[in-house]
C-alpha positions in Angstrom: -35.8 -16.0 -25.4 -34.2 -19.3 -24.5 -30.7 -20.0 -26.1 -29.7 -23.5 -26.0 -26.8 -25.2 -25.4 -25.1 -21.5 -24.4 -23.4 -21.5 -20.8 -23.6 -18.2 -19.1 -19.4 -17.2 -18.9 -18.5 -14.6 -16.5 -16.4 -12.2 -18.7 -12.8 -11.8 -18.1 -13.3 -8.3 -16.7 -15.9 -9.5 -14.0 -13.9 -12.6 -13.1 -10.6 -10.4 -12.6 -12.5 -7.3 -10.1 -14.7 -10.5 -8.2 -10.8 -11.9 -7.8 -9.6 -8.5 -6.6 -12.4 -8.0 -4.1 -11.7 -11.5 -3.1 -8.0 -10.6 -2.3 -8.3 -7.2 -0.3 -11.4 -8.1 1.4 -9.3 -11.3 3.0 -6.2 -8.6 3.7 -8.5 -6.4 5.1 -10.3 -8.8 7.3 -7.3 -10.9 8.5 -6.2 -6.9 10.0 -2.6 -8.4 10.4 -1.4 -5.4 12.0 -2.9 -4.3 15.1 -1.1 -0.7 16.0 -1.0 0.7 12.8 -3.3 1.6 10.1 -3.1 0.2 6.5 -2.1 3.9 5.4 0.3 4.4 8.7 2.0 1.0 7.5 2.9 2.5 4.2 4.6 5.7 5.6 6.1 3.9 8.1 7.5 1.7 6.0 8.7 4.3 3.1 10.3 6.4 6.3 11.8 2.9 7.5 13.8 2.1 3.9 14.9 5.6 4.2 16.1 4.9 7.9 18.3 1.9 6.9 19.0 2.4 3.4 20.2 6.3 4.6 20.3 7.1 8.0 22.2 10.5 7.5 18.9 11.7 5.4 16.5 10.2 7.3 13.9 12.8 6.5 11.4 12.5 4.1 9.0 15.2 2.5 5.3 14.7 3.2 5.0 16.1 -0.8 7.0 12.6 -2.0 4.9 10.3 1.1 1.9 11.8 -1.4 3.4 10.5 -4.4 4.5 6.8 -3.3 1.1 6.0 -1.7 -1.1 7.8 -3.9 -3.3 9.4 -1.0 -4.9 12.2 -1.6 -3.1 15.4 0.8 -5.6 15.2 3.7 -5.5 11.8 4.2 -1.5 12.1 4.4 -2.1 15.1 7.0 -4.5 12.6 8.8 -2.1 10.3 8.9 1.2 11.9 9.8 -0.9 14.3 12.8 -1.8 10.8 14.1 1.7 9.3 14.1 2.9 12.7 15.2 0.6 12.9 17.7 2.0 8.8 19.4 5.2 9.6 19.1 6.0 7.4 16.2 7.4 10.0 14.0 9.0 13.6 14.1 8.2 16.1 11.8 10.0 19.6 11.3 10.1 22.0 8.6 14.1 23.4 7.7 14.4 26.7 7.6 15.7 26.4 4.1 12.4 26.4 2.7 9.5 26.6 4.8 6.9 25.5 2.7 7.8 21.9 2.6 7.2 19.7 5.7 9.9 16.8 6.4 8.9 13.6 8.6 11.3 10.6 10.0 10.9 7.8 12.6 11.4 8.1 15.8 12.9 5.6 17.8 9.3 4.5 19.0 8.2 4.3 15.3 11.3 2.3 14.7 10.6 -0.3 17.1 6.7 -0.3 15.9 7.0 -0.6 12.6 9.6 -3.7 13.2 6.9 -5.3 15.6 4.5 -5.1 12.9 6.3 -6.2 10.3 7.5 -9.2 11.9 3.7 -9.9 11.7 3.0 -9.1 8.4 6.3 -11.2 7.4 5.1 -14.1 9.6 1.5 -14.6 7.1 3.4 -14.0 3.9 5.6 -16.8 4.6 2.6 -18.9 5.3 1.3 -18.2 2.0 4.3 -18.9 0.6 4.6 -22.3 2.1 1.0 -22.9 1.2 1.0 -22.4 -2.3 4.9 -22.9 -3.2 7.5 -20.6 -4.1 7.3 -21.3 -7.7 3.3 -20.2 -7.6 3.9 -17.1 -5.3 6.9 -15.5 -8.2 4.2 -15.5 -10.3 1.7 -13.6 -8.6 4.6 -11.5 -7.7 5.3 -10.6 -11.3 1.5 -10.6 -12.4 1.3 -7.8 -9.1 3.7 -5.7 -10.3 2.3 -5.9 -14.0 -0.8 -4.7 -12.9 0.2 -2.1 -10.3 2.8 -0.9 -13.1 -0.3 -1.0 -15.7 -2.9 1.2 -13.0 -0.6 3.9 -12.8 0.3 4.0 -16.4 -3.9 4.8 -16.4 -3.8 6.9 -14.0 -6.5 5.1 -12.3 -5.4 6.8 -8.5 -7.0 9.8 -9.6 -10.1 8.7 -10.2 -11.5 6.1 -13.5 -12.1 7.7 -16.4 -14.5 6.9 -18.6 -14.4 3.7 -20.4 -16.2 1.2 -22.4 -17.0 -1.5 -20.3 -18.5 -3.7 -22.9 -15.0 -5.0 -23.4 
């Protein structure tokens, strides 16, 4: 059946995950680190804070790594083996409590992680400059809303079901 004088919209929904994909497949494919993984990049940088913020606790427990990045437990083991494994970060377990396993940078990682993040900091300040201060605050604040709004659903465990006729 013809309908005339409707336009085709995209709904809201489809125009918000097209503009998602968009944005990580360009973070992904620009690759603006080159020594460390995305997932190695968030560690490193959680066990960085902890290195300047407290340098007399350095360690960190794998069990909280798990709950700031949201990867599932092998993926964490994958990663910290890996980091283990180039020197870039120590892991021990205090006698304590056994059970838990602890993690902090190395000097090496130290050094890595500022190499790379001197990258990273190098293309966000090109953005910035590209499309103003003014425009990049507000994508700041709509990131956090919606970072803020997925774990409030619970989303990084998996989507539940929902009516996506919305």
């Amino acid at each position: 059946m013809l309908l005339l004088g409707v336009v085709w919209m995209r709904k809201t929904n489809e125009k918000l995950l097209e503009a998602w994909l968009s944005l990580t497949t360009a973070i992904w494919n620009e690759r603006m680190v080159s020594n460390l993984s995305f997932n190695e990049i968030l560690v490193c940088g959680l066990l960085y804070k902890q290195y300047k913020l407290k340098p007399e606790e350095q360690y960190l427990s794998v069990k909280y790594l798990v709950s700031q990045t949201n990867m599932l437990k092998s993926q964490m083991s994958k990663v910290i083996n890996g980091l283990e494994d180039r020197e870039i970060i120590e892991k021990v377990r205090f006698k304590k409590d056994r059970r838990f396993v602890y993690v902090r940078l190395l000097e090496k990682g130290v050094s890595e992680y500022e190499k790379e993040h001197k990258k990273i900091i190098g293309v966000v300040n090109a953005i910035i400059e590209q499309i103003g201060e003014e425009d990049v605050l507000k994508a700041i604040g709509l990131f956090d809303k919606v970072a803020i709004t997925m774990r409030e659903l619970n989303l990084s465990k998996g989507l539940r079901n929902r009516d996506d006729s919305k």
